[in-house]
matplotlib code that plots the C-alpha trace (Angstrom):
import matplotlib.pyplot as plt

x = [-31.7, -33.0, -29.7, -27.6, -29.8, -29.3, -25.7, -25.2, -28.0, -25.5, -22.1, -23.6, -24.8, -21.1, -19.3, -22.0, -21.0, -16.9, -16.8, -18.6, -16.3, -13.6, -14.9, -15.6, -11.8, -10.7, -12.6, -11.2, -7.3, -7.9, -9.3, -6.4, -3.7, -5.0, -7.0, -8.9, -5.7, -4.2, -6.7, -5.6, -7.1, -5.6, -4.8, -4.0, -2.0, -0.9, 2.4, 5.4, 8.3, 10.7, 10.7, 7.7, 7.4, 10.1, 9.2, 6.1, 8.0, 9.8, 6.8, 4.9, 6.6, 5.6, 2.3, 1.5, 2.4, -0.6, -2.6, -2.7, -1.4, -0.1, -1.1, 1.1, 0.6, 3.0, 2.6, 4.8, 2.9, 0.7, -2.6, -3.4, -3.1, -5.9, -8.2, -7.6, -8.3, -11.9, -12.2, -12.2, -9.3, -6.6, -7.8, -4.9, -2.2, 1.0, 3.0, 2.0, 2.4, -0.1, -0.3, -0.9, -3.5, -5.1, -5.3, -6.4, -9.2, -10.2, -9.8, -11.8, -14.1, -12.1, -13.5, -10.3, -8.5, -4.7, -4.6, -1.0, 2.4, 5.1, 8.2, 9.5, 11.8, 13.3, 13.2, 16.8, 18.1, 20.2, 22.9, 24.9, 26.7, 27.3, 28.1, 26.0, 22.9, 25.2, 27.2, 23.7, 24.0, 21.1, 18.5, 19.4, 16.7, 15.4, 13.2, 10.2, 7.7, 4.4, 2.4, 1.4, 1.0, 5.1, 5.4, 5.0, 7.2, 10.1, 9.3, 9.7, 13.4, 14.2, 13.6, 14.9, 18.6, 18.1, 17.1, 14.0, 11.8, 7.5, 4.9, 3.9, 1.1, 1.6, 0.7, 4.3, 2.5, 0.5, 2.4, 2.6, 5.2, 2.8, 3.5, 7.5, 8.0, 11.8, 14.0, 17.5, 19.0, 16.3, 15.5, 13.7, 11.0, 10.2, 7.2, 6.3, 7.5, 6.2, 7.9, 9.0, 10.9, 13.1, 15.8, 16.2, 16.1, 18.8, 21.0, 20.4, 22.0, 19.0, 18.2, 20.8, 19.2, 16.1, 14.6, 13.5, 11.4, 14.0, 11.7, 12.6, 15.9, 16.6, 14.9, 17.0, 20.4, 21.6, 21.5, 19.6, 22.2, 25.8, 24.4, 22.2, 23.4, 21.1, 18.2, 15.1, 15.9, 14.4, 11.8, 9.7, 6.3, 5.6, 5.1, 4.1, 0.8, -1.2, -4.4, -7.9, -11.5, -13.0, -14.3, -11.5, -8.5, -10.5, -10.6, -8.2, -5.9, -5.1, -4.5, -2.2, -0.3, 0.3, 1.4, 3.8, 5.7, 5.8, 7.7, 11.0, 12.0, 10.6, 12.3, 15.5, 15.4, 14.5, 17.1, 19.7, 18.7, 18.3, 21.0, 18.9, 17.8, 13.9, 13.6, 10.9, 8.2, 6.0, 2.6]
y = [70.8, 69.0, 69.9, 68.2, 65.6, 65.6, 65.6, 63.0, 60.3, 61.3, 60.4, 57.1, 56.0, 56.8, 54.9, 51.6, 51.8, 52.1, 49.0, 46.7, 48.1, 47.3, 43.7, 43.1, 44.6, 41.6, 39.0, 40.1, 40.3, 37.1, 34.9, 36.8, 36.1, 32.5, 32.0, 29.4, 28.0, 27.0, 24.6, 21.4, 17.9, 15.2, 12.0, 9.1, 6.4, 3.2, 1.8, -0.3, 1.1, 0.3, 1.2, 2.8, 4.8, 6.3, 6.7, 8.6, 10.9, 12.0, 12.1, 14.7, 17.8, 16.8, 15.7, 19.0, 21.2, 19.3, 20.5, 17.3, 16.8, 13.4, 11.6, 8.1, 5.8, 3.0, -0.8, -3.4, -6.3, -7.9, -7.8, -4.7, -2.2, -4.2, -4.2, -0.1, 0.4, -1.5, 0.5, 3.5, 4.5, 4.7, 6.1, 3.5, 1.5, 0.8, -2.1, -5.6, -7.2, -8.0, -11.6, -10.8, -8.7, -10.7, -13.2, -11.3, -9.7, -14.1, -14.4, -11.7, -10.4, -6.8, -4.9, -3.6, -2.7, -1.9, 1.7, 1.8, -0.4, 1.2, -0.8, -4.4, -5.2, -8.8, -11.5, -12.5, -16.2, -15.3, -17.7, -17.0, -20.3, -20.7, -18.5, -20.2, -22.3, -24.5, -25.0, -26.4, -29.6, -32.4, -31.7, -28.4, -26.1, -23.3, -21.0, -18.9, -16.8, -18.2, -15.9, -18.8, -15.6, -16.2, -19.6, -19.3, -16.6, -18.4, -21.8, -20.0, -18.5, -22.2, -23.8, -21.4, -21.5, -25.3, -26.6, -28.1, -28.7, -27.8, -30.3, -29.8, -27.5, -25.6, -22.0, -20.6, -18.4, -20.2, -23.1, -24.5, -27.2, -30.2, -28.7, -29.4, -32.8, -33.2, -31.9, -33.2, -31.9, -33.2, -29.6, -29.4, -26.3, -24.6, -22.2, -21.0, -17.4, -14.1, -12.1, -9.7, -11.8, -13.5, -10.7, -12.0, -15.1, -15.1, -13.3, -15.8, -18.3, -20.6, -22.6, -23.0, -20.3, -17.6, -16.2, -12.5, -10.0, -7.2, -4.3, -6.6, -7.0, -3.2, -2.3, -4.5, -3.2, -5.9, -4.9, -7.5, -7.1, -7.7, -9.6, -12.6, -15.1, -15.4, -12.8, -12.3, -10.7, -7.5, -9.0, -10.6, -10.2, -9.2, -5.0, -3.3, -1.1, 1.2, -0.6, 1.3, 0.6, -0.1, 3.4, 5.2, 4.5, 7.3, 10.3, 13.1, 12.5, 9.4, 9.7, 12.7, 10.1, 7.8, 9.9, 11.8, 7.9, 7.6, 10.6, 10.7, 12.4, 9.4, 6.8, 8.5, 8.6, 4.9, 4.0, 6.3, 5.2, 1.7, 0.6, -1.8, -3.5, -1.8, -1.6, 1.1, 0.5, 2.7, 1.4]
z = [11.7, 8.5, 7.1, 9.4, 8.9, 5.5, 5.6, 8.4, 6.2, 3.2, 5.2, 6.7, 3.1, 1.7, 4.3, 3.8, 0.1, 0.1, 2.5, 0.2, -2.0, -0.1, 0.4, -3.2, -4.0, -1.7, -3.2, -6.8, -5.5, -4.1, -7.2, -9.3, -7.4, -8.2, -5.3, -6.5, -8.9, -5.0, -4.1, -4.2, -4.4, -2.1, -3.6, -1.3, -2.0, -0.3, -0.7, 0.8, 2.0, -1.2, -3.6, -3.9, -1.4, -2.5, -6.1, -4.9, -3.0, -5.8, -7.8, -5.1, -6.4, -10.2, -9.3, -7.0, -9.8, -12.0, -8.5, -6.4, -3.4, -2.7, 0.9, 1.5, 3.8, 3.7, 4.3, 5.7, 4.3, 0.5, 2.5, 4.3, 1.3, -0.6, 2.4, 2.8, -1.2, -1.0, 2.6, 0.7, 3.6, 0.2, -3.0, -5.1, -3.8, -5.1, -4.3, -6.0, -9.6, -12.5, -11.2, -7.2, -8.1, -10.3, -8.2, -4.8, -7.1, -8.1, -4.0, -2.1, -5.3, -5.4, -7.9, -8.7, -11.8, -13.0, -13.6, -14.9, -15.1, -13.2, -12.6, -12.6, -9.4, -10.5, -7.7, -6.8, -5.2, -2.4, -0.5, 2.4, 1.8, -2.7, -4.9, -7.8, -8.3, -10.1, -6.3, -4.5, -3.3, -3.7, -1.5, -1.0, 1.0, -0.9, 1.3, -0.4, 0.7, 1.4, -1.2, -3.7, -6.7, -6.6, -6.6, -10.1, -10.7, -8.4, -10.0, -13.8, -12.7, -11.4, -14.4, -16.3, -14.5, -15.3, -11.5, -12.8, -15.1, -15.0, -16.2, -20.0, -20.3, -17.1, -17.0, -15.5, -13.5, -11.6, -11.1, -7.4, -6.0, -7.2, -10.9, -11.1, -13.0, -12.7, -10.2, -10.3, -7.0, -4.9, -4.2, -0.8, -1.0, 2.3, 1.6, 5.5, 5.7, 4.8, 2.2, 4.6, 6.6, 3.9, 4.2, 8.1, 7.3, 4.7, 7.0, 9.7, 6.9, 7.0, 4.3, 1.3, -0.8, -0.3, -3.0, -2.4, -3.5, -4.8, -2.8, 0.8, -0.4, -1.1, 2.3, 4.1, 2.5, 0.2, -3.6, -5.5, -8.5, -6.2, -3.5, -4.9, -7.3, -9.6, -10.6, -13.1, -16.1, -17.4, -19.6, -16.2, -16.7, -13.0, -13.2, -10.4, -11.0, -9.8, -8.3, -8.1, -7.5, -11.0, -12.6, -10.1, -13.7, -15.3, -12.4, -13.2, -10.3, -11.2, -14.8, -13.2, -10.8, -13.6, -16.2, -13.6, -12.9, -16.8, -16.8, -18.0, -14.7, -12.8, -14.9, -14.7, -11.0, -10.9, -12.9, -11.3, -7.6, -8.0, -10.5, -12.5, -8.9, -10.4, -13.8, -15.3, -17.4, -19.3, -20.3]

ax = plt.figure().add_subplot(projection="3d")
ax.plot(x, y, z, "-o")
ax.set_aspect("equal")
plt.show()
């Protein structure tokens, strides 16, 4: 009887011991067939529709293989993204200039910084009724959007096509309406719309010309090279960044995200897709 005993104690303790083996076996074959390699961090991102949504979706295979996963939520307005980066809801946004950022930061006391330049998208004048600034007629209407961070900008391409002329001393970027010191045409300045709605309104044939950002004008079909009748050139100040929380520039994921859009592959798309409509930048 003590025998049997014996020899059923000694089968029970060899079966305990080769299923922890087993166990441990499956631990192992996970972590080497890179177990632990798969996990992935999640990196959200606000954007607008175009064209950076788009950019980041073409940037998602690049930036998964550097083991993140890209989350984006897109935005059909300049306010909202801001408001879900200092939410925490976004981790960075994508989708406004130097300029607009600086001055929403001056505004609501962000504590944001630019982690990156991405891309320039040059703000055309459109016209469903001339074919040249040169063919406006005094007191011509020129419609704008109602984001005063581009009054400057608009005001800057103005002058520079020869409608008008700013007051000595001005900084061109943050000029205003009260700022131009000649205007020749008469040019009437209407200022009440937001940016998204320009495309709309320039297809209704409002005004006698409507200056639009080139991501609106791209989203509603018209390409800002063809279709407007004058445009930026490729030296604008105004890139489009990467905005974070301040401390947030120097995480691994988004030093990843940035240096994937400053990759050759990225600019290449860009400037395949968009025909010079968005110009890359890479610093």
């Amino acid at each position: 009887m003590k025998k049997w005993l014996s020899i059923l104690l000694a089968l029970t303790v060899a079966l305990i011991i080769s299923a922890c083996g087993t166990s441990d076996e499956g631990t192992e074959g996970d972590n080497a067939g890179g177990g632990e390699e798969a996990e992935t961090t999640t990196l959200k991102v606000g954007a607008s529709n175009v064209p950076h949504a788009e950019i980041l979706e073409e940037a998602k295979p690049l930036l998964e293989e550097k083991g993140f996963e890209l989350d984006i939520t897109t935005f059909q307005d300049y306010i909202l993204p801001n408001q879900a980066l200092e939410a925490g809801d976004i981790d960075a946004n994508y989708f406004q200039h130097i300029p607009y950022l600086e001055a929403q930061i001056a505004e609501n006391d962000y504590d944001f910084v630019n982690a990156g330049g991405i891309h320039i998208e040059p703000i055309g004048v459109y016209s469903q009724k001339y074919e040249s600034l040169d063919e406006l007629p005094d007191g011509a209407t020129i419609i704008m959007s109602n984001s005063v961070a581009d009054h400057g900008r608009i005001l800057s391409l103005l002058e520079q096509q020869g409608l008008i002329t700013l007051k000595e001393g001005v900084e061109k970027t943050a000029a205003t309406i009260e700022d131009i010191e000649e205007n020749s045409k008469n040019l009437e300045f209407d200022t009440e719309y937001e940016a998204s709605l320009l495309p709309q309104i320039y297809n209704n044939g409002e005004g006698d010309a409507v200056l639009i950002n080139s991501n609106y004008a791209i989203d509603a079909g018209l390409n800002p090279i063809e279709d407007s009748i004058a445009i930026e050139d490729k030296e604008s100040p105004y890139v489009n960044v990467i905005a974070v929380r301040s401390g947030d520039e120097e995480s691994e994921a988004i030093k990843a995200l940035v240096e994937v859009l400053h990759s050759q592959e990225i600019q290449d798309f860009i400037l395949e897709k968009y025909e010079g409509a968005v110009v890359p930048v890479s610093e």
